[in-house]
TORLUM-640942 format. One line per 4 residues: number of its first residue (from 1); for each residue x, y, z of C-alpha. Coordinates in steps of 0.2 Angstrom, whole numbers, m for minus. Layout:
BEGIN
NUM	X,Y,Z; ...
***
This chain:
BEGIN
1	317,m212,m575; 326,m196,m586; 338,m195,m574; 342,m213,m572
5	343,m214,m591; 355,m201,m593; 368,m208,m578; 367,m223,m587
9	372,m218,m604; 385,m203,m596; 392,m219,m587; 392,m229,m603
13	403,m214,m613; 414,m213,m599; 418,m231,m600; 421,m230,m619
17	431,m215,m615; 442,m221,m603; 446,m239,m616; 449,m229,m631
21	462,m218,m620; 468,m231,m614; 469,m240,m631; 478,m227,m639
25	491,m223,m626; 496,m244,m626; 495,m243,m645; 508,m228,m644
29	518,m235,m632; 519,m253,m642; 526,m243,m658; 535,m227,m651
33	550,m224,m646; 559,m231,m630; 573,m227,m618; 587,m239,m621
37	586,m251,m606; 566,m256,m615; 553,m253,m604; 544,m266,m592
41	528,m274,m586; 527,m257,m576; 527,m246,m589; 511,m255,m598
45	502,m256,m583; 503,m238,m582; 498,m234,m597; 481,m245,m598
49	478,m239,m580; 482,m220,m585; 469,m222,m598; 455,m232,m589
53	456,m220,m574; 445,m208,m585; 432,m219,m581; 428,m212,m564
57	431,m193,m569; 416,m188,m568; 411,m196,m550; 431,m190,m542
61	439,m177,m555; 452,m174,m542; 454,m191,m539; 457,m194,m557
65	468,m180,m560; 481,m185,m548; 479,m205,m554; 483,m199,m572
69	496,m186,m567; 505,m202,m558; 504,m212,m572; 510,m201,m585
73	525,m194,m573; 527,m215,m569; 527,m223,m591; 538,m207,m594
77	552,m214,m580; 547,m233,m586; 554,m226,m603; 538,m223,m614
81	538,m207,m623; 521,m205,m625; 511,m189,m621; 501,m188,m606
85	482,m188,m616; 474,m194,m602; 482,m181,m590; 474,m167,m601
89	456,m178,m603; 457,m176,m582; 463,m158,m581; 447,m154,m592
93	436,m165,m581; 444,m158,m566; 439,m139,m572; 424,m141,m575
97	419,m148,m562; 425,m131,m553; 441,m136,m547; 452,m122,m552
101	463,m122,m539; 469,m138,m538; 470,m144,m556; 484,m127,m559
105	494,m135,m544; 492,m153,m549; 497,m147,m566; 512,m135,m563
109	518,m151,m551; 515,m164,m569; 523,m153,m580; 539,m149,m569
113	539,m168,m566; 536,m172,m583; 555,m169,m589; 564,m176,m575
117	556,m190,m578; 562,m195,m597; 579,m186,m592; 582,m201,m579
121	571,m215,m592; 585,m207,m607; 569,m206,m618; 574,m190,m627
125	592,m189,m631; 588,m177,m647; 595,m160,m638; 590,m144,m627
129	580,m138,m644; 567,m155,m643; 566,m152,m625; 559,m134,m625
133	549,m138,m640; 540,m153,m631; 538,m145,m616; 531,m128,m624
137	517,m138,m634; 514,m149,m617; 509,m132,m609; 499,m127,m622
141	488,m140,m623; 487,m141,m606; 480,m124,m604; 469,m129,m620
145	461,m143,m610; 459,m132,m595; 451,m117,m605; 438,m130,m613
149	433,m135,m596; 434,m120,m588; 422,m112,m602; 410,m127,m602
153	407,m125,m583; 401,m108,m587; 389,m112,m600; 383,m125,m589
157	381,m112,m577; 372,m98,m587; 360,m112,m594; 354,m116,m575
161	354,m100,m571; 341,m97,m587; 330,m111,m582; 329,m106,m565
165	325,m88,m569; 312,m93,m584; 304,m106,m569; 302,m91,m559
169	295,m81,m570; 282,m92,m574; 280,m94,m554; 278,m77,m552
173	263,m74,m569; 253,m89,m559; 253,m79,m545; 248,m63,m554
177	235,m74,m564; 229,m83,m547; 227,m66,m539; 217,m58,m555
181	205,m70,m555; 201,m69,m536; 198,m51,m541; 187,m54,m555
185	178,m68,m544; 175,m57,m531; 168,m40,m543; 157,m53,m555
189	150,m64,m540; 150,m60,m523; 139,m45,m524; 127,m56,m535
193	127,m72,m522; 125,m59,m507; 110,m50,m515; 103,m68,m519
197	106,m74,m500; 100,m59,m492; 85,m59,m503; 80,m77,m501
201	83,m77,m482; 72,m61,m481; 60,m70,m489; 58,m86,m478
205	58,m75,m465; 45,m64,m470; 34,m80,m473; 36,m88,m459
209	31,m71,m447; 14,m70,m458; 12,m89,m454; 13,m93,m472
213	22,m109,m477; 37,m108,m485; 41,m116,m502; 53,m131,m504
217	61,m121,m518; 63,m106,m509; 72,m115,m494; 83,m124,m506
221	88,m106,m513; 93,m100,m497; 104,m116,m494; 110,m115,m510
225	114,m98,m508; 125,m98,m489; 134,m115,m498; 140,m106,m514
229	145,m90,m503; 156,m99,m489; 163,m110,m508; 166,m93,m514
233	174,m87,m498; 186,m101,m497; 190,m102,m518; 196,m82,m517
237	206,m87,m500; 214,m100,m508; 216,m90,m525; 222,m74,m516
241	241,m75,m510; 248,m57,m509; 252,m45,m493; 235,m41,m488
245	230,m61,m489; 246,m69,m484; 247,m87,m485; 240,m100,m472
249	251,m116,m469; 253,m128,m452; 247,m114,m438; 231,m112,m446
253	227,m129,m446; 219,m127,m428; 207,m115,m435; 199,m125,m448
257	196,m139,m436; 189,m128,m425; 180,m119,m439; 173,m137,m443
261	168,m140,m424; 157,m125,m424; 148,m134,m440; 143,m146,m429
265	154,m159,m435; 163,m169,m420; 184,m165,m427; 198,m172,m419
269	216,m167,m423; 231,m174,m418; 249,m170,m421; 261,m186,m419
273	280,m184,m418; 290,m170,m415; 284,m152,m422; 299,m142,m435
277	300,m130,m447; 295,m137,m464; 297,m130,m481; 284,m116,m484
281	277,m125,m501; 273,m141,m489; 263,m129,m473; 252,m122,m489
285	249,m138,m496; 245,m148,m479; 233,m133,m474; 226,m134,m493
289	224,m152,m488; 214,m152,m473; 203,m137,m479; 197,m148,m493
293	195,m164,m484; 184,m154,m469; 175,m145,m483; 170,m162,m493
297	165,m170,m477; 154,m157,m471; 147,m157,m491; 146,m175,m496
301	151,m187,m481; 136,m185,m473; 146,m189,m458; 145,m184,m439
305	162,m187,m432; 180,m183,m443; 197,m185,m438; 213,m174,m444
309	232,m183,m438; 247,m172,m445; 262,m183,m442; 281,m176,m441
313	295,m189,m447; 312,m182,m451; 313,m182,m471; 290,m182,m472
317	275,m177,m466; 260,m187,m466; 242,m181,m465; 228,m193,m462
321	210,m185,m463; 197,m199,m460; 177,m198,m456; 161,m209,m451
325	152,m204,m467; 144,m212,m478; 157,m220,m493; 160,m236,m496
329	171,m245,m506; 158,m253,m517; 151,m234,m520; 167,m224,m521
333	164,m205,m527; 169,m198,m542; 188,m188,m540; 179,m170,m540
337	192,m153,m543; 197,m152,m524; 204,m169,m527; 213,m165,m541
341	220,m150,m535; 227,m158,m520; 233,m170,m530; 240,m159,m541
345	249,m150,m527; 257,m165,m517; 263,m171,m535; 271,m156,m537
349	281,m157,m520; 285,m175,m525; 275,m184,m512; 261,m196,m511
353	242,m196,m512; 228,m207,m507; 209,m202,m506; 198,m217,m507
357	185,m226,m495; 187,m237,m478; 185,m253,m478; 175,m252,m462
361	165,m235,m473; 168,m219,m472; 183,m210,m483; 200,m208,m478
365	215,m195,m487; 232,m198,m484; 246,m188,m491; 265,m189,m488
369	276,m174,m492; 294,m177,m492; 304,m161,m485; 321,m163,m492
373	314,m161,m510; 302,m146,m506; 316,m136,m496
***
């Protein structure tokens, strides 16, 4: 929305650019000075096109610079003395949008034309001495505009280059941040919640070999205890993303469905379309994706059977994670934080999210990722 904003009003000043040149230069050539035979139609058209041309500099600078450098060269031989401002708004244009080359060509060709042009339209009949003077101050201002482009183009430059090194920075103290956290996880609770599982499955077994019965509370501890472990296991996977840890993506998509067959949960996957290298952000995300989705059925779903589809298109890939569980649309869950993270990251890539449940009940997440924005 931003960025339609802004074409729109850069279109806008363009426009009012391009008319007030072009004002000026039929304004100049109304009350200046003319070669003796008058000047025609022609020689108007010229200098309203000259002007209006502007209009599209910033879409085909080349374009523009030859079209002004014509229409100068052209009012000049149609007999209008008037200086070539719109040739210089284009040369401006022209370098900075980087093309060096060819706006020094077009303009050495202008500037040589430039005099031949009012010598054969007798515009200046005031002596050598106005000659070299006109064309001296033509060159300067030439180079002016060029040098104003030119330096503009660079500052543009050096601004991009800042944002993109101040986004990788941040990048880069996430990653640090996400890794000391997994560390701090893994120091302050793993050892607890291992001592507590180990302990509590001691305990039931040690019960049930004297015959005793177990307590509801102490089987619920023991559960409690192998879920927040395998939780913990998957948070510090997820957190963790340095050389010892490297990131999963696509290929290890197998091995969670696997993972989640040897659960006891009936998965499915299947790949649709043609298999290709996709961005390395988009292989995270989709194993991210299918990680949660397996985890919240086996969790929450209640369900027996889930199905995992990965679907290659040429500028997307869709995943589709759906199960037999227990959610309906009449009691749709609450958006936990795996929902939100997942959310978060397919936002991030500029895709599409949908986790919600099936009409015929179940839940069902669908995500699109496109791959020309996240390459």
């Amino acid at each position: 929305m931003n960025k339609g904003r802004f074409r729109v009003r850069a279109g806008v000043r363009d426009w009012l650019t391009a008319v007030g040149v072009a004002a000026a230069l039929l304004v100049t050539g109304l009350s200046g000075h003319h070669s003796a035979t008058g000047p025609g139609l022609p020689g108007y058209v010229l200098l309203v096109v000259g002007g209006l041309a502007l209009a599209a500099g910033r879409r085909a600078p080349v374009a523009v610079l030859a079209a002004t450098g014509l229409c100068a060269v052209g009012y000049q031989a149609a007999g209008f003395d008037v200086a070539a401002i719109a040739f210089l708004f284009a040369v401006y244009a022209a370098m900075r949008a980087g093309h060096r080359l060819i706006t020094v060509v077009v303009s050495v060709a202008v500037l040589a034309a430039l005099p031949l042009a009012a010598l054969a339209s007798s515009v200046h009949d005031t002596g050598e001495a106005f000659a070299q003077a006109r064309g001296a101050l033509q060159i300067a201002w030439l180079i002016a505009a060029g040098a104003a482009g030119e330096a503009l183009r660079q500052a543009e430059q050096r601004a991009d280059e800042a944002e993109r090194t101040r986004e990788e920075t941040a990048r880069r103290r996430a990653d640090e941040e996400r890794l000391h956290i997994a560390r701090e996880l893994h120091d302050s609770l793993t050892h607890q919640i291992s001592v507590i599982k180990v302990q509590s499955e001691v305990a039931v077994h040690v019960a049930r070999k004297r015959g005793e019965e177990v307590s509801e509370a102490l089987l619920a501890i023991r559960e409690a205890s192998r879920d927040a472990s395998r939780e913990l296991r998957a948070t510090l996977e997820a957190l963790r993303d340095d050389d010892k840890s490297p990131p999963r993506g696509l290929d290890h998509v197998p091995e969670l469905v696997e993972r989640a067959r040897k659960s006891g949960l009936q998965a499915t996957l299947t790949i649709d379309g043609q298999p290709h290298d996709v961005p390395a952000a988009v292989s995270r995300t989709v194993y991210r994706i299918v990680q949660e989705a397996l985890t919240n059925i086996a969790r929450h779903a209640d369900a027996c059977t889930g199905s995992v589809r990965i679907d290659y298109r040429p500028d997307a890939l869709a995943i589709r994670i759906d199960d037999n569980g227990k959610a309906t649309p009449d009691s749709a869950p609450q958006p936990g934080i795996g929902l939100l993270g997942m959310r978060e990251r397919v936002t991030a890539l500029g895709g599409h999210l949908r986790a919600a449940p099936r009409s015929g009940g179940g839940f069902s997440v669908r995500a699109e990722l496109p791959l020309e924005r996240a390459s």
